[in-house]
N, C-alpha and C positions, 0 to 999 in steps of 0.2 A: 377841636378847631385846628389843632396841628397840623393832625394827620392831614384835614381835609387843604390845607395851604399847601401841606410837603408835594399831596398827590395830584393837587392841581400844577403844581409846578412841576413835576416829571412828565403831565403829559403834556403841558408848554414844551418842553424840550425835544419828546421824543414823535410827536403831531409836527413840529419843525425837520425832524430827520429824514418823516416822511415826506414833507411837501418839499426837503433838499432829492431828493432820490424820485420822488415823482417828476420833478424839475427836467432831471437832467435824464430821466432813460425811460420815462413812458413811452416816450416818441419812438426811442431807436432799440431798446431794447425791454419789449413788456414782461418778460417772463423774470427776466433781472429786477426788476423794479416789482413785480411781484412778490418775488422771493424776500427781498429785503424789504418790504416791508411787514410782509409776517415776520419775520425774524426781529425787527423795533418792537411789534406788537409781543412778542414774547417777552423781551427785553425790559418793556413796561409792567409787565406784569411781576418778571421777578424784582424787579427793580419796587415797586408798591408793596412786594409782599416782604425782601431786605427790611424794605424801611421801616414797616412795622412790625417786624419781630426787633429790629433793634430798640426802638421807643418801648417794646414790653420790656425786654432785657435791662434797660436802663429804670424804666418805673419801677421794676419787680428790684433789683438792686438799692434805689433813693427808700423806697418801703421797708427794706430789709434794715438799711441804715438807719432809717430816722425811728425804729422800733426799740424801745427801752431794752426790749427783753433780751434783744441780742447782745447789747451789751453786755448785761447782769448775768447772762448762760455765761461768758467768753469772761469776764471775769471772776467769774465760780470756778469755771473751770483751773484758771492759771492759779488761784488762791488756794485748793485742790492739791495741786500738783507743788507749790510752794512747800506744803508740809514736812513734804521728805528733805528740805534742804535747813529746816529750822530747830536748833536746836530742843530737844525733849525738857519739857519741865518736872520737875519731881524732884 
């Protein structure tokens, strides 16, 4: 349901840049007003695809976190490595 908020709201902003740019150069210059507008339409899209690698990036991190086991590896590990600094019993 995010995504689908986030993505409705980029294309509110960048359907706006269009209709700024349709505005002012349909009239006097079409081939400008062309051009800029495929260039928002690309803009959109990298802009929709940013957005949701970063939502993976951040989900695949909060998973990573909120998983037991990464803790218990990261602390074997350090408990592990502890050995060599503890005195030997015997």
């Amino acid at each position: 349901m995010f995504k689908t908020i986030a993505h409705t709201a980029i294309d509110a902003v960048q359907t706006s840049k269009k209709l700024a740019v349709d505005a002012t150069l349909e009239k006097t210059s079409p081939e400008l007003a062309k051009a800029l507008n495929k260039f928002v339409d690309l803009q959109t899209t990298y802009t929709k695809e940013a957005f949701d690698a970063t939502v993976k990036v951040g989900t695949d991190i909060g998973d990573l976190l909120m998983d037991k086991s990464f803790y218990q590896k990261s602390f074997d590990a350090i408990q592990s490595q502890m050995k060599a600094f503890l005195p030997v019993k015997g």
